[in-house]
C-alpha positions as CSV (number, residue, x, y, z in Angstrom):
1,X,21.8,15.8,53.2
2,X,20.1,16.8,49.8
3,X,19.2,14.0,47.1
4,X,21.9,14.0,44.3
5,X,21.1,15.8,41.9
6,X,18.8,18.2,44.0
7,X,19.5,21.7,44.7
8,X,20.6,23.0,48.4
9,X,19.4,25.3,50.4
10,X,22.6,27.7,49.3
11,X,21.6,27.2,45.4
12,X,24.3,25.2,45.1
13,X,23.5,21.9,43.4
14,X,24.7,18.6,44.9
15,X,25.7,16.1,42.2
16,X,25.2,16.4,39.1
17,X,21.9,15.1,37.2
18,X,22.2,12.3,34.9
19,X,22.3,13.4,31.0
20,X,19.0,13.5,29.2
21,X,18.6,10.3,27.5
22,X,17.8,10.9,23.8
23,X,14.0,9.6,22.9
24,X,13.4,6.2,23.1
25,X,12.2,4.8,19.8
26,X,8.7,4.0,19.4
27,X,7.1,0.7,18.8
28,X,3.9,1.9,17.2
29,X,3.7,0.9,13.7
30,X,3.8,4.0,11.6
31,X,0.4,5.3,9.6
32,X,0.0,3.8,6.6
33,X,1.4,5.8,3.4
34,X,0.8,5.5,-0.1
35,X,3.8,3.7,-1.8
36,X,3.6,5.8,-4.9
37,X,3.7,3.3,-7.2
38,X,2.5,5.0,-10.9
39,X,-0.8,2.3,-12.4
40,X,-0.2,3.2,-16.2
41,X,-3.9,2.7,-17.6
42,X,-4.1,-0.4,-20.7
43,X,-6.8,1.1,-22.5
44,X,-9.1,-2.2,-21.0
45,X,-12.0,-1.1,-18.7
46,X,-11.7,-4.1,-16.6
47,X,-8.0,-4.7,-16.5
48,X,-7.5,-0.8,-15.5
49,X,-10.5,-1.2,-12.9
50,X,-8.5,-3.8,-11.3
51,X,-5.0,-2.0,-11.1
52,X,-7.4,0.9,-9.1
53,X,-7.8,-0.9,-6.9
54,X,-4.3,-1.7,-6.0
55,X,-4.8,1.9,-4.2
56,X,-6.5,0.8,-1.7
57,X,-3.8,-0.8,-0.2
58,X,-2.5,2.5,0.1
59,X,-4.7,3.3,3.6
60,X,-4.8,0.2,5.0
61,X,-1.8,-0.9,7.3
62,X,0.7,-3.5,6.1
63,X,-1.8,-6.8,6.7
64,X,-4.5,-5.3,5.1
65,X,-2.6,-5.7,2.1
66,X,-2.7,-9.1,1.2
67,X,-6.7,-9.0,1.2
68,X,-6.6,-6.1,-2.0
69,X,-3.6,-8.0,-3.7
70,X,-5.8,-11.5,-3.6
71,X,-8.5,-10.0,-4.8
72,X,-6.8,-7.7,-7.7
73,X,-5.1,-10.6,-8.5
74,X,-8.3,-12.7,-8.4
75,X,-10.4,-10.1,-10.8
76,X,-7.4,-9.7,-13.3
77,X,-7.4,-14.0,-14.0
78,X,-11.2,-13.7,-14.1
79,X,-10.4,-10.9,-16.7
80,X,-8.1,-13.2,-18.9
81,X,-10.5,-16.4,-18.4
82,X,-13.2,-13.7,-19.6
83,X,-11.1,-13.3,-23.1
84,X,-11.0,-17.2,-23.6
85,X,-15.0,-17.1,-23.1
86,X,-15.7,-14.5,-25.7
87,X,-17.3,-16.4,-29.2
88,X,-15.2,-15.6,-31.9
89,X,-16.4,-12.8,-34.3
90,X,-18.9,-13.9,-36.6
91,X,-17.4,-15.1,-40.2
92,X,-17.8,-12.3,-42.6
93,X,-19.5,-13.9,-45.8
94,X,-17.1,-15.4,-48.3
95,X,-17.2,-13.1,-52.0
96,X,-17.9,-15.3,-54.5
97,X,-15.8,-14.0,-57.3
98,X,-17.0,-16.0,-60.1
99,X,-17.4,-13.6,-63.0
């Protein structure tokens, strides 16, 4: 007696196959994608250097992330510790307006 689901000698099939069973889902994390975030430039070099960056993040997979976000993070407080460091701008001379 023929398997089920096998054909017989006559061509007649025996019982009936089981339904295809719709693809199973797959466990592989997907490709990294850029999140399309828009990084509006400030007009300051360093600032907008640092918001680049933020890119990167773009190719790497999901735990790379947290590497680039430290270190944007750490380069945009060294860039507001940087404008508390400047020296002030040099006094302009007072007019002496005795006439």
């Amino acid at each position: 007696m023929p398997e089920p689901g096998t054909e017989r000698e006559d061509g007649a099939e025996g019982a009936a196959a089981p339904p295809a069973l719709p693809d199973a889902p797959s466990f592989e994390p997907a490709p990294p994608a850029p999140l399309g975030v828009p990084r509006t430039p400030t007009g300051h070099a360093g600032v907008d250097a640092r918001l680049e960056r933020l890119a990167d993040a773009d190719h790497l997979p999901a735990d790379g992330h947290t590497a680039v976000y430290e270190d944007v993070h750490r380069g945009l407080r060294d860039e507001l510790t940087a404008l508390d460091t400047r020296p002030a701008p040099a006094p302009t001379p007072a007019h002496d307006h005795r006439s």
